[in-house]
C-alpha positions, -999 to +999 in steps of 0.1 A: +036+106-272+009+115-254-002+080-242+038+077-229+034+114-211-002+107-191+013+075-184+044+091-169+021+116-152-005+091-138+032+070-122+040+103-111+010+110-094+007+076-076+043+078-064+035+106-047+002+092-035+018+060-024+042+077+001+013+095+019-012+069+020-012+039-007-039+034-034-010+053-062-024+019-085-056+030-083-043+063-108-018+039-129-043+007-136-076+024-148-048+049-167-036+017-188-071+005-189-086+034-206-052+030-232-067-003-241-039-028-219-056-057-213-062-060-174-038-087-164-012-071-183-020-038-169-016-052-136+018-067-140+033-037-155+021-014-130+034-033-095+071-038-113+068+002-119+055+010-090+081-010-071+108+021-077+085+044-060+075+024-032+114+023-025+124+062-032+091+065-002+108+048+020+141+062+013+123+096+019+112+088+056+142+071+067+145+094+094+112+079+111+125+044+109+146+049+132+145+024+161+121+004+144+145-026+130+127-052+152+090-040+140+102-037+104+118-073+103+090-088+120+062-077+094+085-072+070+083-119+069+047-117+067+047-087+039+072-111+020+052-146+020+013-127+017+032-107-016+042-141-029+012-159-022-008-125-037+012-126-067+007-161-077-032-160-072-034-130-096-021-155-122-040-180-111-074-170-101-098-145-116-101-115-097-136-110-097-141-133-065-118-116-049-122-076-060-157-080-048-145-082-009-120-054-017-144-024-009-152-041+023-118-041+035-103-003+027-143+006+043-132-010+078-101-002+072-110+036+067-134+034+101-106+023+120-091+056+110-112+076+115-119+060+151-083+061+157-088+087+187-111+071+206-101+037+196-064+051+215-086+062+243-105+027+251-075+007+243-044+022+268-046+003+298-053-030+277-022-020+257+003-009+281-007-041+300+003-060+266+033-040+256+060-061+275+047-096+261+029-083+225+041-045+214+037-053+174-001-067+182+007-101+184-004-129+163-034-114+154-017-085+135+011-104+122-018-129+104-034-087+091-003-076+078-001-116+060-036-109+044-029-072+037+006-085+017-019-115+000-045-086-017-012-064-024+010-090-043-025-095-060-043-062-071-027-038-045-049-008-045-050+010-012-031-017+004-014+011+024-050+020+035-055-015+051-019-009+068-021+023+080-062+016+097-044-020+115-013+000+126-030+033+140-060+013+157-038-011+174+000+000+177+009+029+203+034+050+176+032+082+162+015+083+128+044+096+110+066+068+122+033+040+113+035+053+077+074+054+073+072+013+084+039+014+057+058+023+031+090-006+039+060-032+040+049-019+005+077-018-009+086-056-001+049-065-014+055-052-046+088-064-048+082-100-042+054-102-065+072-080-090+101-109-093+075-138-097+057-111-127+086-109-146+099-148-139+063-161-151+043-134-168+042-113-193+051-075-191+051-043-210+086-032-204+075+003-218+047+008-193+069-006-164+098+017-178+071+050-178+056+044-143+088+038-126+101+070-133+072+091-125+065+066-094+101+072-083+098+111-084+068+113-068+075+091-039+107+116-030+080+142-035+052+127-015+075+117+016+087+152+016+050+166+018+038+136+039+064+146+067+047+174+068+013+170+074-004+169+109-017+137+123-055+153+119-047+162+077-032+127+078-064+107+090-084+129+067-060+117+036-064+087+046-101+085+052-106+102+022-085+080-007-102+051+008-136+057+006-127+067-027-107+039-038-139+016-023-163+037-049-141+030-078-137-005-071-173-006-070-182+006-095-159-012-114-174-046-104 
């Protein structure tokens, strides 16, 4: 009973952290680990209940979708084949290799945040000289949201952090909108790999069963609260869970 409620709790928790920002799996994995799950296991069983909660997010900020159909189906391809790929490298590869350049990643990703301002400032003339031909980036961040989708469908700690440091140093959106089209391109991560999990692996249905409903309360909860915040608290989230998820996974190495 009380491995099944801090499990709940810890789904719950990352739900709600998932909606704001991303790195929610970096509350539900070590949770299993410290209840003795064996790691791949652990991993499976938390994207296919995380998957709920990733949805019930975006449901929560379908008002600032709005308008961005075109944005969503674009990266929406690239979240769907770097999921699949990510998904099938977690059961083939060991993630040692591949967890090492983690930390690196949410780091620049976490600058590019946190430079977001001035990063705006330098880049307006090149952008609004690019925003008739490339408005989504181009190539270049199509090929980041692919990789982002790759580490997600494979471990998919603060994938939302890697997401959230491409969109705000590069796209001209409000922040608000950026994380409502985060949390669509999460959601289709985790979903793609979720299906090749339970075609080809094998899951604790009781886990999966215990984070899905706390992950699907707390991403209602989270978008609610999320809406909320001001650009400024937003960055600082942001900032914050990453350099913290880059210290776990550190010192987990």
């Amino acid at each position: 009973m009380v491995e099944a409620v801090a499990i709940g709790a810890a789904g719950l928790a990352a739900g709600g952290m998932n909606a704001v920002v991303g790195s929610g799996t970096l509350i539900t994995f070590p949770t299993l680990l410290a209840f003795g799950y064996p790691p791949v296991l652990a991993n499976v069983s938390n994207n296919i209940g995380l998957v709920p909660g990733v949805l019930s997010a975006a449901y929560g900020y379908r008002r600032e979708l709005r308008g961005q159909r075109r944005r969503l189906l674009r990266f929406g391809a690239a979240s769907l084949l770097g999921g699949l790929v990510g998904a099938l490298l977690l059961l083939r590869l060991p993630d040692a290799a591949f967890r090492a350049v983690v930390p690196v990643l949410i780091l620049t990703a976490c600058v590019l945040v946190l430079l977001q301002p001035r990063l705006n400032r330098w880049m307006k003339n090149r952008r609004e000289r690019a925003a008739a031909s490339r408005p989504d980036g181009g190539l270049p961040m199509w090929l980041g949201v692919l990789g982002t989708g790759v580490y997600g469908g494979y471990f998919g700690a603060a994938q939302g952090v890697l997401l959230m440091g491409m969109f705000g140093a590069v796209l001209r959106d409000d922040l608000q909108r950026l994380n409502a089209a985060k949390n669509v391109l999460a959601s289709i991560v985790n979903g793609v790999a979720a299906i090749v999990f339970i075609a080809v692996a094998d899951v604790d249905w009781t886990v999966a069963a215990l984070i899905a409903a706390g992950s699907t309360a707390g991403g209602l909860i989270g978008a609610r609260l999320g809406r909320r915040l001001s650009p400024l608290v937003l960055r600082g989230v942001i900032v914050t869970v990453g350099v913290t998820a880059s210290a776990l996974l550190i010192a987990q190495s």
